[in-house]
C-alpha positions in Angstrom: 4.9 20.9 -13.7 3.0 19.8 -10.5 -0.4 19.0 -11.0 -2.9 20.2 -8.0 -5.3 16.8 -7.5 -8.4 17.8 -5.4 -9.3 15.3 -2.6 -12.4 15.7 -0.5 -12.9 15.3 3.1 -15.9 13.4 5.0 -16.3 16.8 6.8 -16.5 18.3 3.5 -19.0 15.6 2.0 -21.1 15.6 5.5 -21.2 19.2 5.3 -23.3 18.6 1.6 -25.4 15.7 3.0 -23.7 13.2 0.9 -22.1 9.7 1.2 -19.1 8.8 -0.8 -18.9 5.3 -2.3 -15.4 4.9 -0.4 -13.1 5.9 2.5 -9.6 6.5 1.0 -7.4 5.2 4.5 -4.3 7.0 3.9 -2.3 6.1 6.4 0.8 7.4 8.5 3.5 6.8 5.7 1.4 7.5 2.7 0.6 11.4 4.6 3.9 11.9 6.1 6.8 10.1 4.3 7.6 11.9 1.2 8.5 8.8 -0.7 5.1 6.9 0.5 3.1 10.1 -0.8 4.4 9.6 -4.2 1.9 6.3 -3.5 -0.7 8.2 -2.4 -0.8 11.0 -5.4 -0.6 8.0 -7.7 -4.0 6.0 -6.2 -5.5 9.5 -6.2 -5.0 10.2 -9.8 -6.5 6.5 -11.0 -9.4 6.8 -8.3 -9.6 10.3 -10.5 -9.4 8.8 -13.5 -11.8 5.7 -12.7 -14.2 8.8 -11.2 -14.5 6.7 -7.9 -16.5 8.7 -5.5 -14.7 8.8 -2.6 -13.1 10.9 0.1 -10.5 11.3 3.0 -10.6 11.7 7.0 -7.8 14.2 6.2 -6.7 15.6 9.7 -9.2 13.1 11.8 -7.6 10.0 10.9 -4.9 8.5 13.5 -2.8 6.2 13.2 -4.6 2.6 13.1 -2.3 1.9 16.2 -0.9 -1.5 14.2 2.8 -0.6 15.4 2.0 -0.3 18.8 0.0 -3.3 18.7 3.0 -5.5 17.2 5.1 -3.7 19.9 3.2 -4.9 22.6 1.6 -1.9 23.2 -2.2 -3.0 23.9 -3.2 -0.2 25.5 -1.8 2.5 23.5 -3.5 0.5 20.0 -6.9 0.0 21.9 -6.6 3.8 22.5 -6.2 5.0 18.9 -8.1 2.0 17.2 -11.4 3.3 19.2 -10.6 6.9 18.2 -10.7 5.9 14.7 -14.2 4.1 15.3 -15.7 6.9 16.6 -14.9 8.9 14.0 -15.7 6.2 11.6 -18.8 5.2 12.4 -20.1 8.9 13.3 -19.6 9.4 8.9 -21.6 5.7 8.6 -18.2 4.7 6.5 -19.0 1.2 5.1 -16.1 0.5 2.7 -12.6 1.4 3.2 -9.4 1.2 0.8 -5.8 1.6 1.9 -2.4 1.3 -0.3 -0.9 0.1 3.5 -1.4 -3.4 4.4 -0.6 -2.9 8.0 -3.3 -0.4 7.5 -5.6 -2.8 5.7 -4.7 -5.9 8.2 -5.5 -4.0 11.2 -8.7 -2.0 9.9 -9.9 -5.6 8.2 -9.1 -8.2 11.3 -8.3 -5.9 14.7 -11.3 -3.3 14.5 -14.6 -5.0 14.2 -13.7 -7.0 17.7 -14.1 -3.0 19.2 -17.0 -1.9 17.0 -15.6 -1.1 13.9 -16.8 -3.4 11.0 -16.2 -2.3 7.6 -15.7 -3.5 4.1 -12.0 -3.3 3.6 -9.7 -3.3 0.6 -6.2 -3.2 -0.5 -5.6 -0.8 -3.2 -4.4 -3.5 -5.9 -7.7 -5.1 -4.8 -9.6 -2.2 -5.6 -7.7 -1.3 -8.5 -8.5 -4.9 -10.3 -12.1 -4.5 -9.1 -12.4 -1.5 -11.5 -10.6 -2.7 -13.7 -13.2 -5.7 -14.1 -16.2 -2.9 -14.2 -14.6 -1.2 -16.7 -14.0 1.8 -14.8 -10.3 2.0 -15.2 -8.3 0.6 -18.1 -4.3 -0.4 -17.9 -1.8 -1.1 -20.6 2.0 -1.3 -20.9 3.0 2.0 -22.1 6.7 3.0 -20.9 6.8 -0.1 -18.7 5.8 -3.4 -21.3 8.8 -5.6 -21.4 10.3 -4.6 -18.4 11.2 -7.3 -16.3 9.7 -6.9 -12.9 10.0 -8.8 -9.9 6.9 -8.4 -7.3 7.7 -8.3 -3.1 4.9 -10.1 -0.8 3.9 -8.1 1.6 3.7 -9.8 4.8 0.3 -8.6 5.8 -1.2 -8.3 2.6 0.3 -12.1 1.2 1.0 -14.5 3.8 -1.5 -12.8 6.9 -4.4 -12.2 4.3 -4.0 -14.4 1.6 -3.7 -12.0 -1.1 -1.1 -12.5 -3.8 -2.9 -12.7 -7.1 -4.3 -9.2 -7.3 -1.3 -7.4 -7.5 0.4 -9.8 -10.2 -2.9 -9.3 -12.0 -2.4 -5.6 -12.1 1.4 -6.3 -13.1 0.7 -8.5 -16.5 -1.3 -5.9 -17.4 1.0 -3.7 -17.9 2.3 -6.1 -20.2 6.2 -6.4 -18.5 7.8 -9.7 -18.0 6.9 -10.7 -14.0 9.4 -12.9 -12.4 9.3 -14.3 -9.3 11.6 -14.7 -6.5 12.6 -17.4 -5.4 10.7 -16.7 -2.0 7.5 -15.8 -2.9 3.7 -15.9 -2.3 3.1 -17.6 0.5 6.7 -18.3 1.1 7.4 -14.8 0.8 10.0 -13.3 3.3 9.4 -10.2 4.8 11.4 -6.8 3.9 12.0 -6.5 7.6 9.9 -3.1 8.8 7.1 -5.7 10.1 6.2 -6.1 13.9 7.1 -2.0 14.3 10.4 -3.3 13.1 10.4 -0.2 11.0 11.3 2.4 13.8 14.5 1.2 15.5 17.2 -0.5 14.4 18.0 -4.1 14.0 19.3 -5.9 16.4 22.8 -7.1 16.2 23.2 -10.1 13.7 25.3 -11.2 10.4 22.7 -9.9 7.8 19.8 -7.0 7.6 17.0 -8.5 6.7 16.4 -6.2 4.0 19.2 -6.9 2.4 18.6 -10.7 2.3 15.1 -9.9 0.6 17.0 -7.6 -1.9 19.6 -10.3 -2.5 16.4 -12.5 -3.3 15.0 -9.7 -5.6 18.3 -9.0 -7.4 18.4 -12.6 -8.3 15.4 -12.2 -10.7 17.8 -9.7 -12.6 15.0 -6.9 -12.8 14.6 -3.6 -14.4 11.9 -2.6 -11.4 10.8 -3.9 -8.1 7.6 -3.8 -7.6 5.9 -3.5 -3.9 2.5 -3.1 -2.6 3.2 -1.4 1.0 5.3 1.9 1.9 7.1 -0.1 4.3 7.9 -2.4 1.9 8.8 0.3 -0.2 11.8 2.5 2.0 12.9 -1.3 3.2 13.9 -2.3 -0.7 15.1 1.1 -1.6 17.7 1.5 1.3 18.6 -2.7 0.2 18.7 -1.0 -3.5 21.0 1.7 -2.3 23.0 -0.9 -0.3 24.0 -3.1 -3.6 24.5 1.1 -5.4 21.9 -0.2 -7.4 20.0 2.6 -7.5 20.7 3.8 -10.5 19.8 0.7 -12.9 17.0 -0.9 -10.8 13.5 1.1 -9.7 11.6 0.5 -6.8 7.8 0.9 -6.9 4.3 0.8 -5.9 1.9 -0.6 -8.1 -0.3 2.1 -8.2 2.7 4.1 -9.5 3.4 1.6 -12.7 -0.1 1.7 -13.2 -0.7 6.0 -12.9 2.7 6.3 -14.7 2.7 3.8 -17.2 1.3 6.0 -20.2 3.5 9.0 -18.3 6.4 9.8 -21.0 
């Protein structure tokens, strides 16, 4: 049975006179990929749970322009990242959250230079911040002793610095977290980064994908975890290139954590 989640719009809470506590950044994958807005429904349901007051652009948010900008598309990124700050800065948005790190990267580090300076988190940021307040609680349930292995993503690890909040999130869950041989800040990249994503790779002995996966298979794990929808489709398609598919899950963080009491 599908359950219907509500999710307000900045129109919506404008229209009423109010403020919400935080911008939900969806994102291009996380609205349009149907894998990715498995993501998305699952940070919904614990900012739900946590009773975080926030909201969404919904059809006013562009793309943050981060693939055209690692294409070497200047123009075309200064184009939509402005768009966005309008829009932005019309609703007085002061903190923003995104479960995309090229999403988080680019909001965080490309948009104040053009007028758009916000308080930006990563979800598994925000998702241990409320778990410190209190406000949302996590515990093993279908996932404890699972071994899980977690992927870096590029923008969110090595360009930001951010590894320890996701594994955070993981232990909680109480499963057994194994690292990869590359990992952290010698993390390797799935291979979607640097707009990577939307052509294919260039001629060579190995995807990269499937050298990360090789890496992750290594650990031997019930579940890969990942923190970026990129990320995501990259280790699935390496999953589905070992027909590994069946045995070995791959998965956002947000989803072990909404699904983890799920039966």
């Amino acid at each position: 049975m599908s359950e219907t989640i509500k999710v307000p719009t900045m129109a919506e809470y404008m229209a009423e006179g109010k403020t919400p506590e935080v911008l939900f950044w969806v994102g291009c994958a996380g609205s349009f990929d149907d894998r990715a807005k498995k993501i998305t429904k699952a940070f919904v349901k614990l900012l739900h749970n946590a009773n975080v007051d926030f909201a969404v652009l919904g059809t006013e948010e562009s793309c943050t322009g981060d693939p055209a900008k690692r294409a070497g598309n200047e123009f075309l990124f200064q184009m939509q990242a402005v768009t966005n700050i309008e829009v932005m800065n019309a609703y007085e948005i002061k903190k923003v959250v995104t479960a995309c790190p090229h999403c988080f990267n680019t909001l965080k580090n490309e948009y104040p230079v053009l007028g758009g300076d916000y308080e930006v988190m990563h979800h598994t940021q925000f998702l241990k911040s409320l778990l410190n307040e209190g406000k949302l609680t996590v515990a093993g349930g279908r996932f404890k002793g699972k071994r899980i292995t977690f992927h870096d993503p590029c923008y969110l690890g090595r360009a930001n610095k951010v590894y320890e909040a996701p594994r955070d999130l993981l232990t909680k869950l109480e499963v057994e977290l194994v690292e990869m041989k590359r990992s952290k800040r010698n993390g390797l990249c799935c291979g979607a980064g640097g707009a990577q994503m939307f052509k294919e790779p260039e001629p060579g002995h190995k995807d990269v994908n499937i050298e990360r996966t090789e890496d992750a298979l290594e650990t031997q794990p019930d579940i890969i975890a990942a923190g970026c929808p990129f990320c995501n489709t990259m280790m699935t398609d390496g999953v589905k290139n070992k027909e590994k598919e069946d045995s070995i899950a791959v998965m956002d963080v947000a989803e072990l954590i909404a699904n983890a009491q799920d039966l």
